[in-house]
C-alpha positions as CSV (number, residue, x, y, z in Angstrom):
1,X,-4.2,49.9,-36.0
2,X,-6.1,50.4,-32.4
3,X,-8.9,48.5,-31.4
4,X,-10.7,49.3,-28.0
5,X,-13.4,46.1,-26.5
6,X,-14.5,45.6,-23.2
7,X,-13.6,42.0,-23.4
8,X,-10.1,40.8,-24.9
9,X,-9.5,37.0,-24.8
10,X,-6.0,35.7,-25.5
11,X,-6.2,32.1,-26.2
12,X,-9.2,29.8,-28.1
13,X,-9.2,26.6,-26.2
14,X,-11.9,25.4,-23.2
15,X,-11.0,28.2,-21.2
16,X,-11.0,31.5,-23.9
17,X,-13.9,30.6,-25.4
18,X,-16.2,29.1,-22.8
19,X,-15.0,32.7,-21.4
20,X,-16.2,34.7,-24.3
21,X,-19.9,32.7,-24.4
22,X,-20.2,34.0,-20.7
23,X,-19.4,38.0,-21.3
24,X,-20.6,38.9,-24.7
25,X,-24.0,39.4,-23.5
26,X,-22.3,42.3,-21.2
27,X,-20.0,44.0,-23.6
28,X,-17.4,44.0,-26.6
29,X,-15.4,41.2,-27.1
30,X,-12.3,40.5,-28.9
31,X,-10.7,36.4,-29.2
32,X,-6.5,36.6,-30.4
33,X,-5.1,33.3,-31.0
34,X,-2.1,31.7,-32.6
35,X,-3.7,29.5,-35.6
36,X,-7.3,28.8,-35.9
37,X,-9.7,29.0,-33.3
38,X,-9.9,25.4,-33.0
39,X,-6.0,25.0,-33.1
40,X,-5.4,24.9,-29.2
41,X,-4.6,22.2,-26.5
42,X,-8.1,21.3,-25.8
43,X,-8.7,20.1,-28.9
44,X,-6.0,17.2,-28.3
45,X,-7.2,16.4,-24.8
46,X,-8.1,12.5,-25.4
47,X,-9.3,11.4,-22.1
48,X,-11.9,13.8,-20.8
49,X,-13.2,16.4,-18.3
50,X,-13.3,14.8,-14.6
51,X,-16.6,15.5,-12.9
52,X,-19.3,14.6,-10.4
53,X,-22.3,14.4,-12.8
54,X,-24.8,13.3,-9.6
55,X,-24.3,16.2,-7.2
56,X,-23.4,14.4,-3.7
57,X,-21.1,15.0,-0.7
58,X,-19.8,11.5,-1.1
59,X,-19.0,12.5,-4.6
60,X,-17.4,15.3,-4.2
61,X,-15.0,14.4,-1.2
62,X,-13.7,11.4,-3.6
63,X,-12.9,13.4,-6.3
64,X,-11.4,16.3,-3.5
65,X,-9.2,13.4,-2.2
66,X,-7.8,11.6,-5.5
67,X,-6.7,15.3,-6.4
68,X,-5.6,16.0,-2.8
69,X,-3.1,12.7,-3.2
70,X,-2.4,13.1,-6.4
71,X,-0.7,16.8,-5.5
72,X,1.6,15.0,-3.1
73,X,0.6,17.8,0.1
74,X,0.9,21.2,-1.9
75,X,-3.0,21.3,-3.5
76,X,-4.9,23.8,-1.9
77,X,-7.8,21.9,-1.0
78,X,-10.0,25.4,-0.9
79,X,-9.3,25.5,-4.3
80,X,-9.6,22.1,-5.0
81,X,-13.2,21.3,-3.4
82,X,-14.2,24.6,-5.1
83,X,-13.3,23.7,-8.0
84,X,-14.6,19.9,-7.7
85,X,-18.1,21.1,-6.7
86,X,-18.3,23.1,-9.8
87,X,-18.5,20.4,-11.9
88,X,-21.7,19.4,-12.7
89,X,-22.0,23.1,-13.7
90,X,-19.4,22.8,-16.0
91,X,-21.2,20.1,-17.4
92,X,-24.6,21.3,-17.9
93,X,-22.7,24.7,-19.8
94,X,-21.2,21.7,-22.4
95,X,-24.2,19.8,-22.9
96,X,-26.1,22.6,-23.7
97,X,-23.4,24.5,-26.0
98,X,-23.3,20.8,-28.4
99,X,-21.1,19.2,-26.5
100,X,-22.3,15.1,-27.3
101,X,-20.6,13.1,-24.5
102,X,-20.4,8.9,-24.8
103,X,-23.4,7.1,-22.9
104,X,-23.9,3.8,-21.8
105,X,-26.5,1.1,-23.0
106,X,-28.8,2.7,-20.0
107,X,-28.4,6.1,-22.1
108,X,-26.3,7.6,-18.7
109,X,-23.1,9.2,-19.2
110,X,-20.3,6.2,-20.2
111,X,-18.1,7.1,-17.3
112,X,-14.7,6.0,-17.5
113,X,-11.4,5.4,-15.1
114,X,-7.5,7.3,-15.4
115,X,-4.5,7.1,-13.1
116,X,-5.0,8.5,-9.3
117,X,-8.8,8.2,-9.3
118,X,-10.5,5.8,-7.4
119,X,-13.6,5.3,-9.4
120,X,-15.0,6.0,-12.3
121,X,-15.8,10.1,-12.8
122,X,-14.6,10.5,-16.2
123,X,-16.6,11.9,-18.9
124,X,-15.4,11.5,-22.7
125,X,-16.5,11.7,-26.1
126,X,-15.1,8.0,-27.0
127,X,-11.1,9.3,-27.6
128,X,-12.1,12.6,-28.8
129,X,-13.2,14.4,-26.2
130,X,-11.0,17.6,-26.1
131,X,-12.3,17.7,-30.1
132,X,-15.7,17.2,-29.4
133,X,-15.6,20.4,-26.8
134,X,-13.4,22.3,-28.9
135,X,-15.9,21.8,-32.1
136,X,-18.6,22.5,-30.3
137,X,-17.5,26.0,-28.5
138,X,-16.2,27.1,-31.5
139,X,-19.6,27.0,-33.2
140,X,-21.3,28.5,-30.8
141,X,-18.1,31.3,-30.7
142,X,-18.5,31.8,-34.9
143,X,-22.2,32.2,-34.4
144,X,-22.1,34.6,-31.8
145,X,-22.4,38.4,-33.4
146,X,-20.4,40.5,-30.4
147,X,-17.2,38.3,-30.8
148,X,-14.9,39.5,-33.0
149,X,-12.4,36.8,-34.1
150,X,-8.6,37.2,-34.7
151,X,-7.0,34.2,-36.0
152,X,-3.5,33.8,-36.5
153,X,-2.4,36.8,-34.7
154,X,-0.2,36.7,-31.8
155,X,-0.2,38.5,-28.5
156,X,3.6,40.3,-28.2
157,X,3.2,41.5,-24.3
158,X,0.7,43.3,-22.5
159,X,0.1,46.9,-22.1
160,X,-0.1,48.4,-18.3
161,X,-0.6,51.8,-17.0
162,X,3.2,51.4,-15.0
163,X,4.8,50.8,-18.9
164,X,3.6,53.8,-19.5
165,X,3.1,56.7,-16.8
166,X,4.6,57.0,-13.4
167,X,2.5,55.0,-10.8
168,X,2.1,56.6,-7.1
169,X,4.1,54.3,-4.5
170,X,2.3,51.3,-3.9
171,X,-0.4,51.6,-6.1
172,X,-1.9,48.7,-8.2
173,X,-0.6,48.3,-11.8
174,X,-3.7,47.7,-14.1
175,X,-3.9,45.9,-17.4
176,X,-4.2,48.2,-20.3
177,X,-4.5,45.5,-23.2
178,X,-1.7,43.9,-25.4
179,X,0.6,44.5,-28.5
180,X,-0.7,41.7,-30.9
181,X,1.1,40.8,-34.1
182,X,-1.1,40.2,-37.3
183,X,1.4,37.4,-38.1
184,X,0.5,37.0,-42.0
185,X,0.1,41.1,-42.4
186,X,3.7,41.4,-39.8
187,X,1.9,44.6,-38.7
188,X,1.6,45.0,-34.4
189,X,-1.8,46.1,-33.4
190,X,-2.6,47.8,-30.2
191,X,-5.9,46.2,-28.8
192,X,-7.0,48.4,-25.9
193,X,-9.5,46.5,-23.0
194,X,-11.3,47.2,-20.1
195,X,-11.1,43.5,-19.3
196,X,-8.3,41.0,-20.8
197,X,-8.4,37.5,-19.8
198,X,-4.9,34.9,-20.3
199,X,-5.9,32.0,-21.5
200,X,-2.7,31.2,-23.7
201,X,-2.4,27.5,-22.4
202,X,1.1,25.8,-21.4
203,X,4.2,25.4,-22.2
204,X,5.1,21.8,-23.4
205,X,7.1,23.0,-26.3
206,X,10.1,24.1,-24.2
207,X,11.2,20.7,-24.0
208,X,12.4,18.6,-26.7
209,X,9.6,15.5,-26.5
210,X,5.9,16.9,-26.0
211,X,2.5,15.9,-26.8
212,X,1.6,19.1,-27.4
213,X,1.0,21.5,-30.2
214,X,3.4,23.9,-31.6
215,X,1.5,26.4,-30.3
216,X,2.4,25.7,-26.6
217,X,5.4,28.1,-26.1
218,X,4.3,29.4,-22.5
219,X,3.2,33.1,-24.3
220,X,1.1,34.0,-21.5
221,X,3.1,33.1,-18.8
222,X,6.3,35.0,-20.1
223,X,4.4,38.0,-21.2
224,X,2.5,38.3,-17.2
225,X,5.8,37.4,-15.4
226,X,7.4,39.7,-17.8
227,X,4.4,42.6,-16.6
228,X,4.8,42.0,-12.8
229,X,2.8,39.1,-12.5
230,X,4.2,36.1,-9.9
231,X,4.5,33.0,-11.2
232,X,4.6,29.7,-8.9
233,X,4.2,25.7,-9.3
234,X,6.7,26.2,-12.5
235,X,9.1,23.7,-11.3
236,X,6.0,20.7,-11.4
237,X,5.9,20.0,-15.0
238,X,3.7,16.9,-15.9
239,X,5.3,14.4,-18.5
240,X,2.9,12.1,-19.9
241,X,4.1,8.5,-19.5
242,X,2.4,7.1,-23.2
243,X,3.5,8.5,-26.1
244,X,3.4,6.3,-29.5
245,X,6.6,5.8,-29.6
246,X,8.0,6.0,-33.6
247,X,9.8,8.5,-35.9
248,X,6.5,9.9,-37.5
249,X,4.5,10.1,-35.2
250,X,5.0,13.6,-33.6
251,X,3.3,14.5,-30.3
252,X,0.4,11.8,-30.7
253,X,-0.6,10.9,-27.3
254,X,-1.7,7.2,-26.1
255,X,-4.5,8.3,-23.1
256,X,-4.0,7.2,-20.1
257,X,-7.8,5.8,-20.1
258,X,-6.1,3.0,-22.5
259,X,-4.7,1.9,-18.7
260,X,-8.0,2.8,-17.4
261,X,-9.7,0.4,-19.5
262,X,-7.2,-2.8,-18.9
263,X,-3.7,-1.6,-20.4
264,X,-0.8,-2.9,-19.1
265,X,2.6,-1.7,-19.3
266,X,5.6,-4.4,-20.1
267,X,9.0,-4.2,-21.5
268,X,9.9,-5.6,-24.7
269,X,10.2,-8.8,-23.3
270,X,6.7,-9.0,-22.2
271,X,7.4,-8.5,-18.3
272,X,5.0,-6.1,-16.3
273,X,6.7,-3.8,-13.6
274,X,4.7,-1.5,-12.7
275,X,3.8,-3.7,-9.8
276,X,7.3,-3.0,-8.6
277,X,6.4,0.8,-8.1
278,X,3.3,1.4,-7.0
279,X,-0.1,-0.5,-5.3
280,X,-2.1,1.0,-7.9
281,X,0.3,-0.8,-10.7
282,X,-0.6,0.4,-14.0
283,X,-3.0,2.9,-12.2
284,X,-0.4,4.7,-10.7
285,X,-0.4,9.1,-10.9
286,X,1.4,9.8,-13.6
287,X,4.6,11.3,-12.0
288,X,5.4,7.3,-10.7
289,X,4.3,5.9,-13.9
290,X,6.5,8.3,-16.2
291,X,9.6,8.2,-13.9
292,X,9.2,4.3,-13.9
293,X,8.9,4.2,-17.6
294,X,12.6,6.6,-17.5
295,X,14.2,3.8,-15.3
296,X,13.2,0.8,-16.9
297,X,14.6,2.3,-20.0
298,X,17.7,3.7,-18.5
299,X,17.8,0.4,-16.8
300,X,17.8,-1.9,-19.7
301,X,18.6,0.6,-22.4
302,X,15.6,0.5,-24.2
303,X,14.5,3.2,-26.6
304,X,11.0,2.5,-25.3
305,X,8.3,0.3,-23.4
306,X,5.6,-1.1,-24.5
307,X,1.4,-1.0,-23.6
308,X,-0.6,-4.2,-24.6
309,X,-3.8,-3.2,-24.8
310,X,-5.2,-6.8,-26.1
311,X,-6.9,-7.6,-23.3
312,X,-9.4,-4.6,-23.9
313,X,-10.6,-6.8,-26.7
314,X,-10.5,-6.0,-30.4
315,X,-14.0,-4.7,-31.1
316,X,-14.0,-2.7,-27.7
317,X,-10.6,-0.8,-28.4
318,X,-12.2,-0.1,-31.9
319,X,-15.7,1.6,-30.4
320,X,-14.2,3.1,-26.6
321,X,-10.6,4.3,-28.7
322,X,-11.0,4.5,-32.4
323,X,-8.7,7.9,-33.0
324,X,-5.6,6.0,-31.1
325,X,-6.6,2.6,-33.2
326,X,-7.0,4.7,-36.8
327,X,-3.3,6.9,-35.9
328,X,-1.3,3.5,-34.8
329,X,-2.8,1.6,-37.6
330,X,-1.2,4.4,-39.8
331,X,2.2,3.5,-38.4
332,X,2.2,-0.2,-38.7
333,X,1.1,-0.9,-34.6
334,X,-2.3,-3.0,-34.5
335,X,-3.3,-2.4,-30.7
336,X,-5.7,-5.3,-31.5
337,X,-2.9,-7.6,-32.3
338,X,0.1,-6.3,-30.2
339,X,1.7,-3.7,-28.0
340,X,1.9,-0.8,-28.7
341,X,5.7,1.2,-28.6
342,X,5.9,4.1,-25.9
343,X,7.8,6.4,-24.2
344,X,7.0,9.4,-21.6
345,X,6.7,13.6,-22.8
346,X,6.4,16.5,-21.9
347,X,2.6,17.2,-21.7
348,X,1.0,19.3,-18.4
349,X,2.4,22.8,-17.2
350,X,1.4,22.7,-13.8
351,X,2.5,25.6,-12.7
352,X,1.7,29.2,-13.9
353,X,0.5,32.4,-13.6
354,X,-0.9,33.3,-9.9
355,X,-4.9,33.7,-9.8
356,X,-6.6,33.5,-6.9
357,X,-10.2,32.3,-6.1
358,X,-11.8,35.2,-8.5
359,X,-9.6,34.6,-11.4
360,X,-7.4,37.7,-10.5
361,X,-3.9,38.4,-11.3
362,X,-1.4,40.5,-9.7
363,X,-2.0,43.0,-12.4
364,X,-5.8,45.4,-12.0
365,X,-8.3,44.3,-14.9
366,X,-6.2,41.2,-16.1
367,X,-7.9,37.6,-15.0
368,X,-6.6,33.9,-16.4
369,X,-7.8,30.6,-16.5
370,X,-6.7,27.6,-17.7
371,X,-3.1,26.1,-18.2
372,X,-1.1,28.7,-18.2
373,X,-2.2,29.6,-14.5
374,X,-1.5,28.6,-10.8
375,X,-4.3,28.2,-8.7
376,X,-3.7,25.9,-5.9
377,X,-5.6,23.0,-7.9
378,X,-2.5,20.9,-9.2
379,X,0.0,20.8,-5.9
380,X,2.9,19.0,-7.4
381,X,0.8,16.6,-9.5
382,X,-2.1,17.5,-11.4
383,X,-4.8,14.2,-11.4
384,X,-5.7,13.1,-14.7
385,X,-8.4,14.9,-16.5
386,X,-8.8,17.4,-13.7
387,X,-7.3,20.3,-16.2
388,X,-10.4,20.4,-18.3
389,X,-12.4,20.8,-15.4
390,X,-10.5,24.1,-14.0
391,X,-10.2,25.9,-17.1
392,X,-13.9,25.5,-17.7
393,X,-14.7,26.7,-14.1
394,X,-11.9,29.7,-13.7
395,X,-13.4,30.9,-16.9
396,X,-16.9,31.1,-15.4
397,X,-15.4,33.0,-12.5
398,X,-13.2,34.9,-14.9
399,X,-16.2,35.8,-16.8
400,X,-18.8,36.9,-13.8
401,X,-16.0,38.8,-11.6
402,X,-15.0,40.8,-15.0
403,X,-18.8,41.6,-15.5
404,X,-19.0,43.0,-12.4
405,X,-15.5,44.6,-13.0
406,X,-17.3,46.0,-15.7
407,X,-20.7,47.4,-14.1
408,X,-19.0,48.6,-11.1
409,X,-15.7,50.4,-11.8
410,X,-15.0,53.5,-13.6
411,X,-12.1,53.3,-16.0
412,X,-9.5,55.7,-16.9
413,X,-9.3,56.5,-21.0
414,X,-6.7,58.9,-20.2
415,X,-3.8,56.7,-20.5
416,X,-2.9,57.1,-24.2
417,X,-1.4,53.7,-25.2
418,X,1.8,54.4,-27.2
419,X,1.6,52.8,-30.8
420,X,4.0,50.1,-31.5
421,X,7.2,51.0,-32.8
422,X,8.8,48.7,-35.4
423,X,12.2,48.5,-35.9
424,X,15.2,46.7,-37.5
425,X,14.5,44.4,-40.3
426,X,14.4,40.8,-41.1
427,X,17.4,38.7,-42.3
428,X,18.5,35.9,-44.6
429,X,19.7,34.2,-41.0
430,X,16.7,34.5,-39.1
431,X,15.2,30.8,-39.7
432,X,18.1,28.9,-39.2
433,X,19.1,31.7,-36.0
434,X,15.3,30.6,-34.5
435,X,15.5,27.1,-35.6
436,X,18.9,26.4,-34.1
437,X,18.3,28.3,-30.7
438,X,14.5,26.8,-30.1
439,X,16.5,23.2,-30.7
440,X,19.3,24.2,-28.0
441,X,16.7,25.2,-25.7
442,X,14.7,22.1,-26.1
443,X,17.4,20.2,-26.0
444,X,18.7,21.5,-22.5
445,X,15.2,21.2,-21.3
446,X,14.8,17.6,-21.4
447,X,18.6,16.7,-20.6
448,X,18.9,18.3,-17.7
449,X,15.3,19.7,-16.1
450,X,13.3,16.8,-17.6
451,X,11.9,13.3,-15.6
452,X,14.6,13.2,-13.0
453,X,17.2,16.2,-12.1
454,X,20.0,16.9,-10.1
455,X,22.0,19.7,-8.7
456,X,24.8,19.8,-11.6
457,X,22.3,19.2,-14.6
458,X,20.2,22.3,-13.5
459,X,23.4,24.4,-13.1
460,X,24.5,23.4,-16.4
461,X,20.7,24.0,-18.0
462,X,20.6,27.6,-16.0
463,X,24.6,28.8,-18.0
464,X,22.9,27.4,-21.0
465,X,19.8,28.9,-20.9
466,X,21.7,32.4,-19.7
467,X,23.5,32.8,-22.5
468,X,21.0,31.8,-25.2
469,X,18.8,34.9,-23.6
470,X,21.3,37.1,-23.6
471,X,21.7,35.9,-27.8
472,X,17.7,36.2,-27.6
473,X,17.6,39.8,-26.0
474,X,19.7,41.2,-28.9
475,X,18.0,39.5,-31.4
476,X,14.4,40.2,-30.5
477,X,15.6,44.0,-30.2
478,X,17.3,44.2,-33.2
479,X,15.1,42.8,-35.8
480,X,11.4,43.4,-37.0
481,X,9.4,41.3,-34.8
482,X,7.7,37.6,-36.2
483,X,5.8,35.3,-34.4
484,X,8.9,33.1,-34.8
485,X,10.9,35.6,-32.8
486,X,8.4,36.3,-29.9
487,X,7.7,32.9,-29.3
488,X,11.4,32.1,-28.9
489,X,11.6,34.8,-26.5
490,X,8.6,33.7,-24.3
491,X,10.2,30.4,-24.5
492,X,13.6,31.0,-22.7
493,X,11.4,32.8,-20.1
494,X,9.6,29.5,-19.4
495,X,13.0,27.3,-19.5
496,X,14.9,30.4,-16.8
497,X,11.5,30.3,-15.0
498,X,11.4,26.3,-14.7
499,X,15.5,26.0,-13.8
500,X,15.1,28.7,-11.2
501,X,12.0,26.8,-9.5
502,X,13.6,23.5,-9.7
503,X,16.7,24.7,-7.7
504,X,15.0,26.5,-5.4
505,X,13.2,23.3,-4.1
506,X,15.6,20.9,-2.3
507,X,13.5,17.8,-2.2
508,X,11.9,15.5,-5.1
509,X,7.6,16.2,-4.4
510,X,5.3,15.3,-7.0
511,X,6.7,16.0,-10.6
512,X,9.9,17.6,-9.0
513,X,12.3,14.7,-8.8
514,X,16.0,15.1,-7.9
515,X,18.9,12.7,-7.1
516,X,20.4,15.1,-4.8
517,X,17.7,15.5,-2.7
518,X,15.1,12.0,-3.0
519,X,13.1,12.2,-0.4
520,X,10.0,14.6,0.5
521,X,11.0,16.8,3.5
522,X,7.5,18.2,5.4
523,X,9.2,21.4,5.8
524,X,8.9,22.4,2.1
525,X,5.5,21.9,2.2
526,X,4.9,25.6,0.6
527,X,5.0,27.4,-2.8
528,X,7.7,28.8,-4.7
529,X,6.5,32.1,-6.2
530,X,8.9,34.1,-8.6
């Protein structure tokens, strides 16, 4: 099957849809995704979106300076105060799409506090907030009559013009479209586009303790590198310090606004010791606060730390944090009553595909926004809540430079696109092959390349990863394609990607922390682009 649109989104969280709301009124457009529309990492996104929501310089350079430390000297603050003074943009577009966010008593937004800022900027919908968005775009998505919506189907890898005819020297590969897999049908359809936009998300699941969903496999980033996009920032990956800690509880997140709002960390004896690491205690970025967490339990030999929240009060942990009350409640852990059991994952990509300040990838007619870019924003530490905010404002830009992409450039429909050939079949094997592999990889992830690294547990990830690629390669080639299959694929690309970045930097910065190497050293201030 071929499908030609002006538009083609791949990904449906904050960044695809708010994205696809901006350029239907311009064209054709066509939304791929994984599961559901709502099925993305926005809609787990418990803090909220950090914003100015009263334009003023004052504002603005607070917010541009909590980033600015927070990305330990590599943020590009052009970026960042861009992207900081497009907030209260940002959140006029959500207000008026449906999105309801908490207010105070005086009917003003209930603002609220996270680790790395130094005042109040947050904006949530109690401990839903990523829902509340996510609920609310999709509506307006579903209602809209030029989006076309393809639900669990999967993007395999892009289409360019250089895949397919011989390019002059030095001349510009352009995004064609993508191969996407109708994953219950198994059939691959070619979806040909004037514009595509990434917004696939991150990467989380390519280590073994993640808060987020399965559908995080780092597609968009494999399949762009992959194309001849750079990639850079992929050795900062951002492990959330609070994670319920308990057998059933897969990937549920404990917000860092729980610390915001009077959480302490202690260990199991009841001692705080955050104090120890950092002026900000408890308040601390999140690269200090997870890598404390790692020592105190590779100090003591704990399976986990604990947050007492009891201070918060009982009836005020109910009304601000009622989702993270209702899911520990579930596992026998009263937050009202006593700590609650944590331990740090895998939760931000940081790094990413290269955009620049219109949206634009290495590759002609192909833009991105969201997590699974690099823009500058992050540096070596993304600040809490800050990820909301870019996808929502990359995808504006995305959406009005691909307009005017549209309107002003004169595309070439001679290209044929090649239909998909499927080969090979599917075996009895093929679970337990995909299974066994995605647990290896996982596994070598967070041994070796996880909180804290060194020299000889990234050589030993980069021979493990090798060799389960090579296994990969022959697999992916030799079988009918699943969504199983290509998502195992994209992620060994992420874990090669991540090893290569993390050697490659001989200093611990930010989220980057090595043994061999513990101090920051000024003259790697600079990006590592592969």
């Amino acid at each position: 099957m071929k499908l030609n649109v002006d538009f083609l989104v791949l990904g449906s969280g904050i960044a695809g849809l708010s994205y696809a709301l901006k350029v239907a009124a311009h064209g054709s457009v066509a939304i791929v995704t994984k599961r559901s529309l709502l099925e993305a990492a926005t809609r787990y996104a418990q803090g909220g979106i950090a914003a100015v929501t009263i334009p003023n310089e004052e504002s603005f350079a607070s917010h541009v300076q909590d980033t600015l430390v927070a990305g330990a000297g590599l943020c590009h603050e052009q970026v960042v105060r861009h992207v900081v003074e497009q907030g209260p943009e940002v959140v006029r577009f959500l207000v008026e799409t449906g999105v309801r966010f908490s207010s105070n008593a005086e009917g003003s937004f209930d603002l609220t506090r996270e680790g790395g800022h130094s005042q109040r900027r947050i904006l949530h919908a109690k401990d839903a907030t990523g829902l509340v968005i996510a609920q609310a775009l999709v509506a307006a998505v579903q209602a809209h009559p030029k989006i076309a919506i393809f639900e669990q189907h999967i993007a395999v890898d892009l289409v360019t013009d250089q895949k397919i005819q011989q390019l002059p020297a030095g001349a510009r590969s352009t995004c064609l479209g993508a191969y996407v897999l109708d994953i219950a049908n198994q059939g691959v359809k070619t979806m040909r586009a004037r514009i595509t936009l990434l917004a696939t998300g991150g990467s989380g699941k390519v280590y073994l303790y993640t808060s987020n969903p399965d559908t995080a496999s780092g597609d968009g980033v494999a399949m762009a590198h992959r194309a001849g996009c750079r990639v850079s920032g992929m050795e900062f990956f951002q492990f959330h310090p609070t994670c319920l800690y308990h057998p059933q509880a897969k990937s549920f997140l404990i917000s860092e606004a729980v610390r915001g709002e009077g959480g302490i960390l202690r260990l199991e004896d009841g001692t705080p010791f955050m104090e120890r690491y950092h002026a900000l205690k408890d308040l601390a970025p999140r690269d200090i606060v997870a890598r404390a967490i790692d020592e105190e339990m590779k100090r003591t030999g704990a399976d986990c730390v604990y947050l007492d929240a009891r201070s918060i009060g009982a009836e005020h942990l109910v009304e601000r944090f009622p989702t993270i009350v209702e899911r520990c409640r579930k596992y026998g852990v009263d937050p009202a009553l006593e700590p609650i059991p944590v331990v740090p994952a895998a939760h931000y990509t940081c790094g990413g595909v290269v955009t620049n300040l219109r949206a634009e990838t290495d590759l002609q007619n192909l833009y991105a926004a969201g997590e699974v870019t690099w823009t500058g924003l992050h540096g070596a530490n993304r600040l809490a809540s800050n990820s909301l905010l870019e996808g929502a404002v990359f995808a504006s830009i995305a959406a009005r430079e691909g307009v005017k992409r549209l309107e002003e450039a004169n595309f070439d429909a001679s290209c044929e696109i090649p239909a998909w050939s499927s080969t090979g079949t599917t075996s009895d094997d093929e679970h337990l092959m995909i299974s066994a592999t995605w647990h290896e990889i996982r596994w070598a992830m967070w041994n070796f390349v996880g909180i804290v690294r060194s020299d000889k547990r990234l050589d030993r990830a980069l021979r493990r990863i090798e060799n389960l690629t090579h296994e990969i390669h022959e697999y992916y080639w030799g079988r009918q394609i699943t969504s199983e299959v290509v998502e195992l694929r994209n992620l060994a690309h992420i874990a090669l990607l991540t090893i290569r970045a993390a050697q490659l930097r001989r200093e611990s910065r930010g989220l980057h922390y090595t043994v061999d190497y513990p101090e920051q050293d000024a003259s790697w201030i600079r990006d590592i682009y592969l």
